[in-house]
Every structure is written in C-alpha cells, then in structure tokens.
NUTOR-361209 format. One record per residue: x, z, y of N, C-alpha, C in turn; residue number from 1. Coordinates in steps of 0.001 Angstrom, whole numbers, always signed. Each point is the difference from the previous one (the first is absolute). Layout:
! NUTOR-361209
       n_u       n_w       n_v      ca_u      ca_w      ca_v       c_u       c_w       c_v   num
         X         Z         Y         X         Z         Y         X         Z         Y   NUM
...
! end
This chain:
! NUTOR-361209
       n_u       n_w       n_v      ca_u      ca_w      ca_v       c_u       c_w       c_v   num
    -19344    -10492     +9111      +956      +957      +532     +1267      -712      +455     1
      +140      +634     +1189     +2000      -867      +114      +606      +441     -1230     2
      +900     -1236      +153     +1204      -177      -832     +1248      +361      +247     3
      +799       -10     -1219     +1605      +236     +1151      +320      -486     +1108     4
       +79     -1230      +198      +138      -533     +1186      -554      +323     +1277     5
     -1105      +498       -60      -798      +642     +1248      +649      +836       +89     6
       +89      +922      -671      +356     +1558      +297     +1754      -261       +88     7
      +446      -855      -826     +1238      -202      +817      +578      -505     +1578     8
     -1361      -853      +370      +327      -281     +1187      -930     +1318     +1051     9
      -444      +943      -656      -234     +1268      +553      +492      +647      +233    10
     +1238      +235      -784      +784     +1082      -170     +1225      -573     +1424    11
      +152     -1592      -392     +1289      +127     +1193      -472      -219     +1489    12
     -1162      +236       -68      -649      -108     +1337      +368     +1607      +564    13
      -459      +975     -1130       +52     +1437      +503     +1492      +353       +67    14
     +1311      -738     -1034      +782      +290      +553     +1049      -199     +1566    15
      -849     -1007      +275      +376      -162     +1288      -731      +505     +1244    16
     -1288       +23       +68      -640     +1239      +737       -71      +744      -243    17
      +332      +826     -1207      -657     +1449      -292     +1026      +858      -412    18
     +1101      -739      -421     +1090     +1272      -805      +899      +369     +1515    19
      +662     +1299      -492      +487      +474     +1218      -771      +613      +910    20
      -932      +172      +235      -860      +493      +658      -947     +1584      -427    21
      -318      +593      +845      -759     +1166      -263     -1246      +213      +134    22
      -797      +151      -958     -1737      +607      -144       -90      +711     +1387    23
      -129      +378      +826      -450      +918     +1401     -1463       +73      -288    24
      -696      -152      -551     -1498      +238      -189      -488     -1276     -1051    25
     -1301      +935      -891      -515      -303     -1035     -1197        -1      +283    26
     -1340     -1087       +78      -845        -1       +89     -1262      -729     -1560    27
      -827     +1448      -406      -166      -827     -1346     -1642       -97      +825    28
      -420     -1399      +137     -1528      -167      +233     -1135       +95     -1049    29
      +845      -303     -1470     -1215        -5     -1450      +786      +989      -190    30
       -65     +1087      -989      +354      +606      -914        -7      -405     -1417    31
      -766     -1284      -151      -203      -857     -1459     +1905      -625      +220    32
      +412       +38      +715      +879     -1415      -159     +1688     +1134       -57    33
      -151     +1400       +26     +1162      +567      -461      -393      +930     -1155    34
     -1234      -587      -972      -301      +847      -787      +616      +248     -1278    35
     +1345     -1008      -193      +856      +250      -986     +1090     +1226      +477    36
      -150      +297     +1365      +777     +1307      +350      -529     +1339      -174    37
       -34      +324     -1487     -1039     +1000      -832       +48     +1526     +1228    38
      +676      -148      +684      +383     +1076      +897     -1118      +125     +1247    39
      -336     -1470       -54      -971       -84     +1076      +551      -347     +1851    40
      -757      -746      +886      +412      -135     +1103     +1051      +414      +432    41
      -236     +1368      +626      +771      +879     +1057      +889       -14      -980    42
      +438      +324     -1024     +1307      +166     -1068      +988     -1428      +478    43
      -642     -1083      -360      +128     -1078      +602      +601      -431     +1074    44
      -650      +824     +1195      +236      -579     +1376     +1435     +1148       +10    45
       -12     +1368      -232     +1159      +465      -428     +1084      -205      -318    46
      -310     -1114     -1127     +1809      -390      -541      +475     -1109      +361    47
      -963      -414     +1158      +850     -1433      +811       +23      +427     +1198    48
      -843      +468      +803      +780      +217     +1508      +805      +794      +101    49
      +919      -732     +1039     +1805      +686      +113      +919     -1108      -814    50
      -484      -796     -1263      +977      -261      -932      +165     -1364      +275    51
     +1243      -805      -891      +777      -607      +837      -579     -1325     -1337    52
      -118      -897      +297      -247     -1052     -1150     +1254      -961      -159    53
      +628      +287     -1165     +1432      -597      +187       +39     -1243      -696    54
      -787      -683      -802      +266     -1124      -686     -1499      -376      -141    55
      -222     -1595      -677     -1270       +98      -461      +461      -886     -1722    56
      -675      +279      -543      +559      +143     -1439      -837      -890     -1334    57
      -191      -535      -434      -842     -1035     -1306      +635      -191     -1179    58
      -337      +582      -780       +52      -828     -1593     -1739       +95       -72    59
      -225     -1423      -620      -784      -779      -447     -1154      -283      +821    60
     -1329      +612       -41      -817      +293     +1153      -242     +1288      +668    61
      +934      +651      -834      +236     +1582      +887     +1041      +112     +1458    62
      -514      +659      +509      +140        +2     +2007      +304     +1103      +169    63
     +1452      +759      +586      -301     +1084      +465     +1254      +344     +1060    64
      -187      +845      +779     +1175      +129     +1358      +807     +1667      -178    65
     +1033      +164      -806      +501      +863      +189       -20      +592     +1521    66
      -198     +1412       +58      +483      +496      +819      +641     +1859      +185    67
        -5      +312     +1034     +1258      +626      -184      -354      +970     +1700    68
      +694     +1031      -113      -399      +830     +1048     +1020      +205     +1236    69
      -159      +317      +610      +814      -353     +1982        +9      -725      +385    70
      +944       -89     +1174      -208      -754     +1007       +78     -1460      +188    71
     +1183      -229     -1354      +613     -1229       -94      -471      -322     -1363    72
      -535     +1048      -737      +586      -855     -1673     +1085      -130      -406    73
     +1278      +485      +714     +1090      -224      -751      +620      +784      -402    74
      -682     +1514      -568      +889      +779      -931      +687      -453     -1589    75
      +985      +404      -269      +606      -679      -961      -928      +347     -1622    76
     -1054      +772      +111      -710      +342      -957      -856      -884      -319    77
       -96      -377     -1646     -1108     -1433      +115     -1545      +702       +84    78
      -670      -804      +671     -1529      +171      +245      -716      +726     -1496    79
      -611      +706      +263      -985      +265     -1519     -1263      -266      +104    80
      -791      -244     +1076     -1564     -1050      -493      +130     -1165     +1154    81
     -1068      -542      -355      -235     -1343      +736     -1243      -319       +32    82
      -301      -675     +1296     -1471      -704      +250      -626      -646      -751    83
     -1029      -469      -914      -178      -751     -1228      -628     -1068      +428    84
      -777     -1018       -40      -761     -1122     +1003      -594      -273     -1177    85
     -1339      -339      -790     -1009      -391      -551      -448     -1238      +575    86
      +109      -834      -322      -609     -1454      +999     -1476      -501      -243    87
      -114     +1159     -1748     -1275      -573      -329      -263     -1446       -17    88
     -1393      -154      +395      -735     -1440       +45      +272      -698     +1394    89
      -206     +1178     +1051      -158      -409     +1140     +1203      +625     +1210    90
     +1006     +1042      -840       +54      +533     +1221     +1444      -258      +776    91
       +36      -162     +1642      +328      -631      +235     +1226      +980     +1209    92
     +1666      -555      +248      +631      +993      +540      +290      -463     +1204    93
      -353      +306     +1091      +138      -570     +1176      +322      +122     +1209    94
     +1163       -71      +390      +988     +1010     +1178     -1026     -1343     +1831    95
      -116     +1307      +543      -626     -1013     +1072       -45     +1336      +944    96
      +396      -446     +1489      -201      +888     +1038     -1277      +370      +227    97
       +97     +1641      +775     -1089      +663      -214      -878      -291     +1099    98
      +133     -1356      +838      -989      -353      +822     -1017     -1022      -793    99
      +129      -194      -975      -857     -1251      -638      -448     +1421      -708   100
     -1686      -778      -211      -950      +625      -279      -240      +169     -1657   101
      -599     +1069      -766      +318      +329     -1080      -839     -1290      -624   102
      +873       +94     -1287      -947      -682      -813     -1289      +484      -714   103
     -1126      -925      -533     -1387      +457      -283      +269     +1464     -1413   104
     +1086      -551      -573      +594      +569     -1252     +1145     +1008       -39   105
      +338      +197     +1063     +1277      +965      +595      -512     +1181     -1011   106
      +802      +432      -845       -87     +1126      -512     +1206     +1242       -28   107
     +1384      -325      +247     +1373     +1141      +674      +816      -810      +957   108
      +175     +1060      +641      +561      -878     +1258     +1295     +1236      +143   109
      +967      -696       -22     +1509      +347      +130      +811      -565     +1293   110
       +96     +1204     +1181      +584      -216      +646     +1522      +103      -147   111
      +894      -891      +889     +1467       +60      -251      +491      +447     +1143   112
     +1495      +329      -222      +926      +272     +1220       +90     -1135      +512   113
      +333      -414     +1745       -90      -884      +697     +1142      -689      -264   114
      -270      -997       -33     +1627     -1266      -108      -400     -1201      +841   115
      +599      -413     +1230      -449     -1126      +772        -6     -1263     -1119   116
     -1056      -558      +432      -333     -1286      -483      -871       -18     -1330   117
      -326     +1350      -424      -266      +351     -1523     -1609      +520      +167   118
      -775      -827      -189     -1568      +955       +62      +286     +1526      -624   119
      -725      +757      +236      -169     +1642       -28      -785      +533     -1558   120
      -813     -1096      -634      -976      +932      -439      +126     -1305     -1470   121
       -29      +864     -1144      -165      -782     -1527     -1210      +307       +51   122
     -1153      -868      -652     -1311      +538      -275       -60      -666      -973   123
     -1035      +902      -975      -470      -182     -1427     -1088      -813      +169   124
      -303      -839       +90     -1775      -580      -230      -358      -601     -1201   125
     -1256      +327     -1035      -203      +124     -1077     -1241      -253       -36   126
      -686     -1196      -217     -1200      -542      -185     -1124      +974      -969   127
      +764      -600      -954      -937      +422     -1454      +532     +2008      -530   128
      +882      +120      +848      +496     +1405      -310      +209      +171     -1380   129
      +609     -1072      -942      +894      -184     -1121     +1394      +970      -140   130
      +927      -290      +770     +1298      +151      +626      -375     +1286      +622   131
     +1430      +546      +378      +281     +1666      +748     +1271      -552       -14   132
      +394     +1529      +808     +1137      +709      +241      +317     +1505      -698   133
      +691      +441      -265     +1110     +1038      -564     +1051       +50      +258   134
      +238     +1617       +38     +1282      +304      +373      +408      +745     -1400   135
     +1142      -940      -763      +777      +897     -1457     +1294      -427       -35   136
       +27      +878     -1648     +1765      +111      +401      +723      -818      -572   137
     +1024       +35      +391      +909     -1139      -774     +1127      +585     -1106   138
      +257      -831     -1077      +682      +264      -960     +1507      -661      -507   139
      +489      +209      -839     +1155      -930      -350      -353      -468     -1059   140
      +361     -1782      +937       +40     -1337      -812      +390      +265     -2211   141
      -380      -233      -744      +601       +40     -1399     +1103      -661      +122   142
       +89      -777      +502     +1580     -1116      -107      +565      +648      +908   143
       -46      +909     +1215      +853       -16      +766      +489     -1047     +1174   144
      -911      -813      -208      +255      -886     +1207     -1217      +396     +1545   145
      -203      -862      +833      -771       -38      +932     -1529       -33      -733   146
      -624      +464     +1164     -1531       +87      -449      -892     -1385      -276   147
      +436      -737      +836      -658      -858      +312      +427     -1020     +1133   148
      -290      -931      +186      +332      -973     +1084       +21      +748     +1722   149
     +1024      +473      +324      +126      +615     +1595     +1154      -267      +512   150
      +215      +623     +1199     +1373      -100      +809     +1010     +1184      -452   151
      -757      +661      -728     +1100     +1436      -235       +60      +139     -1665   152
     +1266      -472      -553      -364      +114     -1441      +285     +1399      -880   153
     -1220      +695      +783      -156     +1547      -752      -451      -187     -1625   154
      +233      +970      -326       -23       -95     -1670     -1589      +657      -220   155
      -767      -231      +824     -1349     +1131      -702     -1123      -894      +568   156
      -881      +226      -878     -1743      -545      +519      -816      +846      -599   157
     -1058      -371     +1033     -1025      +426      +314      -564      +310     -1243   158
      -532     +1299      -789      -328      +720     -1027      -946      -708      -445   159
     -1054      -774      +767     -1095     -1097      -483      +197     -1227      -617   160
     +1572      -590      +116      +644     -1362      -154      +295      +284     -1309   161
     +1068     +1161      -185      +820      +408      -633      -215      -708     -1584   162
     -1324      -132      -274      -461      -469     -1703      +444     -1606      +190   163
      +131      -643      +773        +3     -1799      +231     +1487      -132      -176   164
        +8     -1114      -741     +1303      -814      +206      +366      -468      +928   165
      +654      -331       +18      +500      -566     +1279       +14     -1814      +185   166
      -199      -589     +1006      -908     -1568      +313     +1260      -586      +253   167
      -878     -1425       -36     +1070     -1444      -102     +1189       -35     +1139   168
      -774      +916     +1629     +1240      -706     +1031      +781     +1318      +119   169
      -378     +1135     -1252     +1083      +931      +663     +1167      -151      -624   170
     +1278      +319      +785     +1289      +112      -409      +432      -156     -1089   171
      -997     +1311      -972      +768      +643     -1052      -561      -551     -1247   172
     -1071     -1060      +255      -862      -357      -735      +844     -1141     -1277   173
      -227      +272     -1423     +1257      -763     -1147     -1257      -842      -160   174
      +202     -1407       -85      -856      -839      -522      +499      +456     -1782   175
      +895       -13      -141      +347        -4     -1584      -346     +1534      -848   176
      -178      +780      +757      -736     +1179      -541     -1727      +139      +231   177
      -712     -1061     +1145      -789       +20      -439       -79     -1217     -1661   178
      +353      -614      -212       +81      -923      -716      -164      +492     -1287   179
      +909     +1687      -319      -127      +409      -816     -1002      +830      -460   180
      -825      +212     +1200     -1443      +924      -242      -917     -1502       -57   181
       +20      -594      +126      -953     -1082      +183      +361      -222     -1782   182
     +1085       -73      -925      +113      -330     -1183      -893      +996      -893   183
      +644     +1388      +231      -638     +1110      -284     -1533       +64       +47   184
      -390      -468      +698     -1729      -231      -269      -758      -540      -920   185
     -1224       +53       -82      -926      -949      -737     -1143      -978     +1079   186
      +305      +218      +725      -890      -247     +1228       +37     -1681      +227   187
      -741      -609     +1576      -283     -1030      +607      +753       +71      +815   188
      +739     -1347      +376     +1039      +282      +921      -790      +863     +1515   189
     -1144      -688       +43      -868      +187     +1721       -87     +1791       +27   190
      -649       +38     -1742      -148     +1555      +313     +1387      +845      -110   191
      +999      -497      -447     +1337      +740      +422      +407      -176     +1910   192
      -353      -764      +570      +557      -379     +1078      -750     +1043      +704   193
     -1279      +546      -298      -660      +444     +1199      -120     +1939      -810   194
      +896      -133      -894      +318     +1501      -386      +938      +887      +714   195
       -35      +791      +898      +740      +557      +982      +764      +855      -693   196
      +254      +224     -1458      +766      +790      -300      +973     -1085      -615   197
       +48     -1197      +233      +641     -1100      -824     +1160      -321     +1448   198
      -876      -801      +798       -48      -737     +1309      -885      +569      +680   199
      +155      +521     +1374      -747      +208     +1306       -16     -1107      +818   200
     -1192      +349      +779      -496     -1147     +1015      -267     -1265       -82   201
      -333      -657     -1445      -743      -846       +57     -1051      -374      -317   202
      -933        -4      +780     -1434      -530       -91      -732      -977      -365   203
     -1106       +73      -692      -844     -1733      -213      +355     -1407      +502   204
      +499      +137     +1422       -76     -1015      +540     +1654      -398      -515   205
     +1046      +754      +606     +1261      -207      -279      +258      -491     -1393   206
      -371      +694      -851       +86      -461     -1508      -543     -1140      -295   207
     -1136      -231      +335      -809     -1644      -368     +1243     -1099      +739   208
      +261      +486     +1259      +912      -978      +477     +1590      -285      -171   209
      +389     +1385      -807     +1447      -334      -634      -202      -372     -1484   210
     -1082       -78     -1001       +10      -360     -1083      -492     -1514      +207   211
      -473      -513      +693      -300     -1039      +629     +1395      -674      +210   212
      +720      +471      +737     +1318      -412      +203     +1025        -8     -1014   213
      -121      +722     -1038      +620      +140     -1127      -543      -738     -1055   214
     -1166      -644       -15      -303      -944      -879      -595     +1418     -1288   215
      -255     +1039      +347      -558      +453     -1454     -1093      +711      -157   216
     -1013       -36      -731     -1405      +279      -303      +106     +1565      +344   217
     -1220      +540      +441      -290     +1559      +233      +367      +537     -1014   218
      -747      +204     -1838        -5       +91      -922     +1463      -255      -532   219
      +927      -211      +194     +1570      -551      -999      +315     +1241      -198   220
      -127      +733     -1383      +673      +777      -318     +1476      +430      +393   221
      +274     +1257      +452     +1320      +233      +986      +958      +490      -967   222
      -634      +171     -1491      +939      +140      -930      +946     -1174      -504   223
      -650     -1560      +730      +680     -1151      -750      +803      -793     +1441   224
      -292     +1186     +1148      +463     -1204      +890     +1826      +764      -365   225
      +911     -1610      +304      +828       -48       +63      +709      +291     +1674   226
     +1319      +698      -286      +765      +257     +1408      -450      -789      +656   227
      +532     -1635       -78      -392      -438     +1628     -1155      -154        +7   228
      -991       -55      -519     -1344      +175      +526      -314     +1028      +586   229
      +161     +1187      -296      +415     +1043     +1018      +152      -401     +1382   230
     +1443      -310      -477      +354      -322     +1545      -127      -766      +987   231
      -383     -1320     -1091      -949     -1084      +992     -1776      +943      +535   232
      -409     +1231      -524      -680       -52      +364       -43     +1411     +1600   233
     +1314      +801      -557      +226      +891     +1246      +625     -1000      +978   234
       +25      -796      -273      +986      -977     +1648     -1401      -775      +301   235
     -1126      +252      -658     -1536      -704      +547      -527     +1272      +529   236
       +87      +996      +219      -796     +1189      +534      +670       -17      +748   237
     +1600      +143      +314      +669      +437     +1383      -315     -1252      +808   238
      +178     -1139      -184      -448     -1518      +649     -1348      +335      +622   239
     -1043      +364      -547     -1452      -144      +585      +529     +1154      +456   240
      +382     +1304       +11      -492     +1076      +667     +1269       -49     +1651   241
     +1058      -740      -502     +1177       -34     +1519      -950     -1692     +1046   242
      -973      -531      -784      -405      -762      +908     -1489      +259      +452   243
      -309     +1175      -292     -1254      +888      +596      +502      +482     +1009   244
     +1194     +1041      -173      +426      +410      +917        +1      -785     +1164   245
      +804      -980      -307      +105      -865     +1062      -914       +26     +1080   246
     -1445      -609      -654      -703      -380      +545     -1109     +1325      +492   247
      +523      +803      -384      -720     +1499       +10     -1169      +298      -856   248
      +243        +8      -893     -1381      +200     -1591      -978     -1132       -29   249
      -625      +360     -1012      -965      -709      -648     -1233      +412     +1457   250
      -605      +633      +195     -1234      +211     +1267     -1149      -463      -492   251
      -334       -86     -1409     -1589      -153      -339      -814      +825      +525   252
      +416     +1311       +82     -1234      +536     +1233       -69      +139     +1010   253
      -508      -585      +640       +53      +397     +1713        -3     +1228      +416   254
       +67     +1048      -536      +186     +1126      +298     +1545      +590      +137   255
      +558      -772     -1003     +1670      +157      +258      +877      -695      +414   256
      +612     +1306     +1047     +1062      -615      +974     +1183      +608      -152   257
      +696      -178      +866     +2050      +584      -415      -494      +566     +1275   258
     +1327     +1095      -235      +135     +1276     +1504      -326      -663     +1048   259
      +243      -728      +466      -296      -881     +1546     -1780      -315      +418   260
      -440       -68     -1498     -1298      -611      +434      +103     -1304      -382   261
      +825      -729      -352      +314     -1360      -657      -178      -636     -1545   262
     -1269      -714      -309      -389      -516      -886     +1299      -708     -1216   263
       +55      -259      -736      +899      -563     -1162     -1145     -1497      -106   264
     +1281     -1209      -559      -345      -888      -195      -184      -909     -1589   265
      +814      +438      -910      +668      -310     -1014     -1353      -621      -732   266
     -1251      +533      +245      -812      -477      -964       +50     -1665      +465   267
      +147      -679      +790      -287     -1334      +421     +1288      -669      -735   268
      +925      +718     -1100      +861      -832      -939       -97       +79     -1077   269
      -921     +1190      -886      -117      +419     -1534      +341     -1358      -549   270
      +436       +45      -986       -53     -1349      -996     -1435      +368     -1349   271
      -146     +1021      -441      -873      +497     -1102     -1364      +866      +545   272
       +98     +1397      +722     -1044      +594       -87      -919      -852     +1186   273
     -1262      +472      -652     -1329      -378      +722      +178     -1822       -99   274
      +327      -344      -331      +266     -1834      -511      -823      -817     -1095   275
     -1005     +1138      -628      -417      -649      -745     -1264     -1304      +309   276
      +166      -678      -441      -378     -1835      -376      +700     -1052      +879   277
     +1102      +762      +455      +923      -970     +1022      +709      -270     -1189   278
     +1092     -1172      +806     +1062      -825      -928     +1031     +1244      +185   279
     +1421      -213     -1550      +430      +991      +150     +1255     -1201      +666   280
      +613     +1077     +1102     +1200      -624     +1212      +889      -661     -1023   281
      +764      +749      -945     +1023      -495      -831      -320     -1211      -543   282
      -998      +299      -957      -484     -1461      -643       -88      -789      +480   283
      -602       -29     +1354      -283      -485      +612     +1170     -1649      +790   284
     +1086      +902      +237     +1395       -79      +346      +798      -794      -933   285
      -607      +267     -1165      +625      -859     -1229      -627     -1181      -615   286
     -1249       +45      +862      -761     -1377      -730     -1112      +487     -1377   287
       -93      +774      +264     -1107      +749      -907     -1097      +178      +859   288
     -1218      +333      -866      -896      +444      +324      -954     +1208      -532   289
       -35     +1293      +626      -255     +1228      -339      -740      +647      +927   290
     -1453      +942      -782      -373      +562     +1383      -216     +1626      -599   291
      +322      +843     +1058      +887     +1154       -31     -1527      +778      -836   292
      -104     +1084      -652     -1270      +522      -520      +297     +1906      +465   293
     -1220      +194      +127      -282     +1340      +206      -194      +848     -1196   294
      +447      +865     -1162      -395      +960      -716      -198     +1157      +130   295
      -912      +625      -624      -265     +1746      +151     +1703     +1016      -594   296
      +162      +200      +927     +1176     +1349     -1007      -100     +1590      +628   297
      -214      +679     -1092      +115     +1545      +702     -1097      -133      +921   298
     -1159        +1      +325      -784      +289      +610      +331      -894     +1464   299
      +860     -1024       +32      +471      -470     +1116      -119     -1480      -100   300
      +844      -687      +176      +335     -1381       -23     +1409      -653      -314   301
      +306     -1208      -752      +805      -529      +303       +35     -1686       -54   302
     +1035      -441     +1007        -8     -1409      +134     +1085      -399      -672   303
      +198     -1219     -1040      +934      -706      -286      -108     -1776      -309   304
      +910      -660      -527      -208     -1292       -97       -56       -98     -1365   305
     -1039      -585      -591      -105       +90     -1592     +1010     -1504      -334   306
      +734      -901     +1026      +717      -536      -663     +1938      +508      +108   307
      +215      +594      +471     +1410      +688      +211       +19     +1389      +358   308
     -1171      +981      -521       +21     +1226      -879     -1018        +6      -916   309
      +431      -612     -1106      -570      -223     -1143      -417     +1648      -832   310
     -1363      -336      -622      -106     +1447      -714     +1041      +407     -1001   311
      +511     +1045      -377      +671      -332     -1403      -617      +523     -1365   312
      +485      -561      -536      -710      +283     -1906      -159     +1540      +288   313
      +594      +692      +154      +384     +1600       +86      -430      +983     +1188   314
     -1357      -952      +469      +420      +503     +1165      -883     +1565       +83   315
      +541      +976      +773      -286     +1437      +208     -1141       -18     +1767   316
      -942      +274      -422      -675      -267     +1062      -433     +1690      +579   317
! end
C-alpha cells in the first residue's frame, strides 16, 4: 500500500490542480469504487456537482478535499463534508485532459471548471478495486488545531481520520508527547510506530528504515527507551519520509503514481528494507562487516543489521 509519502506527494499534486475548482459533473463508471458512500451513486454524484473543492487535506494516510457549495467556495462558513480518497492497494488519482483516452481501470471521473493551462478531468483509476471514494463529514479537531497537513488551517477532519494521531511532518505533531505514550506502553518499539492511534502514517517500509537509522532493534521495549532515543528516532522517520518526498515515494508497485501520472523513486536509496543478505551501508562505512537479515513480524517482514540493531535481553516482539 502507499505510504505517507505517496499520498503526500498526492495530496500536493491535487492541491495545485484541483483545489479551487468546481465538480461540474460526476461520472461513477464502477459502482464498487464509491461503495463506502452507504448512500449509494446518484447520492454521490449529488453532493459533488456544483461544489467547490477548497483544499486538499492529509493526516497520516488519510486523503480528503474539503468542499463547500457556490460559485467560488468562499463563503465565510466552514465546509461540513469532504471528498474522502481511499488509495487502497492500487488506486490511483489522476488529473489529465479529457482528450486522452480512459484508462483500462477508470472507475469516477470528475469533471472540473475550466482554468487555462489546467487539464479538465481528476480520474479515479483503481486496479484491484481495494480503494474508493466518499463523500463525509467533517468534524472538530480534539486539540483544536488544523486537520491535517493543507493550505487552509481549518480546525476539522474528515470523520474517518478523526481516531489517528496525528504524523511525523505535521505541524502540530510533539515528538515529546509521543515519547510519553511510547513510555506508557508495554509494547515493541516497530509495533508502536505502526499503531495509528500512537503515530499515523508510518508503514513497514518507513519504520524498518528509520529504526535502521536510529540504530534500534524492532523488539526494544518502548517502556525503556529513553528521551533522546525517542528523538533520535522521530528525526529518523521525518529524514526518510522528507527524502521520499523528495524523490516522490517509495514506488514498489508499479501501479502507483502521484496526480500527474509520475512514478516515485526513493526505493533506489532504502538503507534496510528488502536488503536482506546485502552488506549493511553503515557498517559498512565504518570498516565492519555485516549483512542486513530478513525476519518474520506481524504477518509481514522486517529488515535490520544484527550488528548495530542488536536484539535486546527484553526484547518485546
């Protein structure tokens, strides 16, 4: 599944083609792919044409585009639902003029108000039909701050988000209060990292590669890590995840692309995941010799260096 980083470099793709602009027609080709809109299609195609999409919006791997009704979007009343985006496994958001031919997977097709230079049409295409669309409502933030990573720092998200903490690159995000739920546990550091009620948006891959960077075993009890380990290890998640960005995500599947249609590169730098029986880079760097190993965790995987993330006596697997 994408990661933050994908869907972050999703989101500012749509805010630059897509916010500001108006739904003028709703086209749903599956009915599988707005089936979280318990209302059904036409309900659907209902509460977006006419309406104005004013921001596009993320905490963690949740996606969604406030919007808002007239001509402009700019009544002084804040929006009460928003577009929801499901990315699923496969699915993919993709603004492209309506002379290029649909895709094999085209499943909603969202026409826009005209803006020179701006293709016309967002389309949903969704391989494996994992992922949808929904239209719900939005709520107020518990803290009172912004929802999530956008251009408009409204105080409410999307009613589906609403249970997640809030992730490493947003604003409001306290490394030192997660620090204190991370004490509060009994847990593995890996399985605290990928607990969305702890920390949002980080995934298998991100985590193998900031504990990697942090020098500390999956398993280290989060009851014994000390502050700066903490913090040496949230300044290793924002590091891998602001140099994904960069490069535009991880892209292990060829199926996922950013709004444009444009592949991500980042996997051609991992230091940890998918590495196993290679040398590990660090050790490497230091005159050691280490080769990176693959273990089973959670029904998944993880990569580390058994010589500079050592198991510990204690460890919580």
């Amino acid at each position: 599944m994408p990661e933050l980083p994908e869907v972050e470099v999703v989101r500012r793709g749509l805010s630059t083609w897509v916010a500001g602009r108006r739904i003028e027609r709703v086209d749903v080709l599956d009915p599988r792919s707005v089936r979280r809109h318990t209302l059904g299609p036409e309900d659907f195609r209902g509460q977006l044409e006419g309406a104005v999409v004013l921001d596009a919006v993320r905490r963690g791997k949740f996606l969604w585009l406030p919007i808002a009704d007239g001509d402009d979007g700019s009544a002084e009343e804040p929006p009460h639902t928003a577009l929801m985006a499901h990315l699923g496994m496969s699915g993919q958001l993709l603004v492209e003029d309506p002379e290029q031919p649909d895709e094999k997977h085209l499943k909603v097709r969202l026409t826009l108000s005209d803006v020179p230079g701006l293709p016309a049409e967002l389309r949903f295409v969704d391989q494996r039909i994992f992922g949808g669309l929904a239209v719900v409502p939005l709520v107020a933030t518990d803290d009172g701050g912004p929802g999530g990573c956008g251009s408009q720092p409204l105080p409410l998200i999307a009613a589906e988000a609403a249970h997640i903490a809030r992730d490493p690159l947003d604003p409001l995000f306290s490394a030192s209060g997660l620090h204190e739920r991370f004490r509060a546990r009994r847990t593995g550091v890996k399985r605290a990292l990928l607990d969305q009620r702890l920390v949002s948006g980080i995934g298998n891959i991100y985590a193998d590669e900031a504990l990697w960077s942090a020098r500390l075993h999956y398993a280290r009890p989060t009851d014994t890590l000390r502050r700066a380990e903490t913090l040496r290890l949230v300044d290793a998640v924002r590091d891998v995840m602001l140099r994904a960005l960069a490069a535009g995500g991880t892209s292990f599947d060829s199926l996922y692309v950013n709004v444009n249609g444009a592949s991500g590169y980042f996997d051609r730098s991992l230091s940890a995941y998918g590495r196993a029986g290679e040398p590990c880079l660090r050790c490497a760097g230091e005159g050691r010799t280490s080769i990176m190993v693959r273990e089973p965790f959670m029904n998944r995987s993880s990569y580390r260096c058994p010589s500079c993330q050592r198991t510990p006596r204690n460890a919580r697997w």
